[in-house]
C-alpha angles and dihedrals in degrees: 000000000000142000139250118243088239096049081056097044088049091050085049089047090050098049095038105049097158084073097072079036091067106029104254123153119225127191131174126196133162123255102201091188092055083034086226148102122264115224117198119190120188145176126156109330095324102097113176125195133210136176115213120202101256084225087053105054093038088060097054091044082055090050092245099112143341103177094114099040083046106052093034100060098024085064089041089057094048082062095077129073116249129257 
């Protein structure tokens, strides 16, 4: 079963609420060919880009583990400047 990207932007949303804090604007599609899901951050004019292991993020949208979800894009947040 997978995920949609939405279901996997709103459990970023939920676990990151400093993102809606400070303004940013996340968006979350799927990249087939790279078979994961493609995380955009903006704010302003800095736009950052990461790719998450689809298996990843589909384990932490089924609460069995979010280690991966969690470190990744907590370490891509801290690379914008706070509101």
């Amino acid at each position: 079963m997978s995920f949609s990207p939405a279901a996997v932007r709103d459990k970023i949303a939920e676990m990151y609420p400093e993102i809606a804090e400070n303004k940013m604007i996340l968006s979350v599609d799927f990249d087939a060919a790279q078979d994961a899901y493609v995380v955009k951050l903006q704010k302003d004019h800095q736009k950052l880009t990461t790719y998450l292991a689809k298996k990843d993020a589909e384990d932490c949208l089924r609460n069995i583990k979010c280690v991966y979800l969690g470190a990744q894009i907590g370490q891509f947040i801290k690379n914008f400047p706070k509101a």
